[in-house]
Structure formats: C-alpha cells, structure tokens
C-alpha positions in Angstrom: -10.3 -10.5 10.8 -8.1 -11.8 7.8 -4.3 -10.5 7.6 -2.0 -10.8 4.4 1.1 -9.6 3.3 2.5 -9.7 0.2 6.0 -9.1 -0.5 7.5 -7.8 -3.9 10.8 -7.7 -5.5 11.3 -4.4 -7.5 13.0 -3.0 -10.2 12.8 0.9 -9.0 13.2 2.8 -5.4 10.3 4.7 -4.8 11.0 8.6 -5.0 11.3 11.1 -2.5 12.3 11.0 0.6 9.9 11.6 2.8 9.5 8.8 5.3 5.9 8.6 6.8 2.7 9.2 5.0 -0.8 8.3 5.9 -4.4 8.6 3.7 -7.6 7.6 3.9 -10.0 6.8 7.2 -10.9 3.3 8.6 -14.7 3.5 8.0 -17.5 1.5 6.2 -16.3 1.5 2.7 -13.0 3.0 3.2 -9.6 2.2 4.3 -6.3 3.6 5.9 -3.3 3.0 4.2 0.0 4.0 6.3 3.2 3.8 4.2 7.0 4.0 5.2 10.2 4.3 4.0 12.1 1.0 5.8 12.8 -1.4 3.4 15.8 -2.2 1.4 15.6 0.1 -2.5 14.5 -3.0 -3.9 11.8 -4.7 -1.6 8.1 -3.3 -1.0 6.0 -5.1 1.6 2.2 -4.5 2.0 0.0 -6.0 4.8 -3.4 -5.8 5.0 -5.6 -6.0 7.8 -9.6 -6.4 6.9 -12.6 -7.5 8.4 -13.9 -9.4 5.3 -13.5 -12.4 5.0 -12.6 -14.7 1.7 -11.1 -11.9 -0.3 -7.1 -12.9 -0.8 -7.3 -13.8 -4.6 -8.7 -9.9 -5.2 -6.0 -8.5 -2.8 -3.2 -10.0 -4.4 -4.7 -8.8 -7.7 -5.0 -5.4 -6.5 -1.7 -5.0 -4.6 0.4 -6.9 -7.6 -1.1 -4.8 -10.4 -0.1 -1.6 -8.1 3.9 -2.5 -7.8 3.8 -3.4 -11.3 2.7 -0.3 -12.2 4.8 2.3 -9.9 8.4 2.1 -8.7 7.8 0.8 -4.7 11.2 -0.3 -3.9 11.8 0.5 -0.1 8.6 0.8 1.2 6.3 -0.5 3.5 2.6 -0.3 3.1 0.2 -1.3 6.2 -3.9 -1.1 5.2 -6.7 -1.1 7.7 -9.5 -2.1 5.8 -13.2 -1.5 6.5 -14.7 -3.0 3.2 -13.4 -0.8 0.6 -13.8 -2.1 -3.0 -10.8 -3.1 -5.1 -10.8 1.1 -7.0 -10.8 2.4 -3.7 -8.0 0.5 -2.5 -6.2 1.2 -5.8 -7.1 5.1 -5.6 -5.3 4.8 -1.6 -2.4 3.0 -2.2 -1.4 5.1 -5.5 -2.7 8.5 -2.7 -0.5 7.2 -0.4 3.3 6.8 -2.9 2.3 10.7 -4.2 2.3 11.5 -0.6 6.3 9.9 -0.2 7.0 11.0 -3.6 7.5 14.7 -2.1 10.9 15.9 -1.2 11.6 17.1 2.1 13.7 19.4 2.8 
C-alpha cells in the first residue's frame, strides 16, 4: 500500500453545502472517492490510498490539474484506489464536487 496527500491552497470555496458525498466502488479498475466539507474556505486536502506502487508523480499530476480547474476550497477528499487509470480518477474526483455542489435544504 502507498498513501499520499496533497494539500492545496485555493482561490474559491467549493459550492453548496452539502457535507458528505461518496462515488465510485473500490474494485479492479475503479476507485472510491469520499469527499467532505471540513476544511477551512480556502484549503482542499486529498489523500489517497492505492495498492500500486510507484505512481506519486501521475497522482500529483492528476489531483493538481483537478483544484486548478474547480473551486475546492474547504474540502476534503479521501480515495481508495484499486488501480484506476488517471481519466477514471479524474471522472471521480470531478463526480464527487457535483455531488457537494447540491444545496441542501
């Protein structure tokens, strides 16, 4: 098992205000990405858990194109990772901020 976290100051809070979202399946292939609200507006964390090995350079990549492209600020992403390739992880993570986007009531 490798873990990482990267950390990210950002310019934009994430909308919404919905506090816990979850997408995806840990399974050959795919991976779990579990998102909360429980940062400060202009902090987003993501840590990764993954069973293959040798991969930071791509994760960092990945992860650092995604908060430069959508406003993160306050959140919390944590990835389970069975082997999912770098437009899967991509396609979950931006799944996941659509999910907190929402407004609840």
């Amino acid at each position: 098992m490798e873990d990482f976290t990267y950390t990210h100051d950002v310019a934009e809070k994430a909308a919404g205000n919905t506090k816990l979202a979850i997408t995806g399946v840990v399974a050959s292939g795919n991976l779990e990405v579990m998102v909360e609200r429980a940062l400060a507006d202009r902090q987003c964390v993501v840590e990764i858990r993954t069973t293959v090995r040798g991969f930071d350079p791509v994760w960092k990549a990945v992860v650092d194109d995604f908060v430069e492209r959508f406003h993160t600020g306050g959140l919390r992403f944590s990835i389970n990772d069975g082997g999912a390739r770098p437009d899967t992880v991509s396609l979950r993570l931006a799944q996941a901020l659509r999910l907190m986007e929402k407004t609840e009531k």
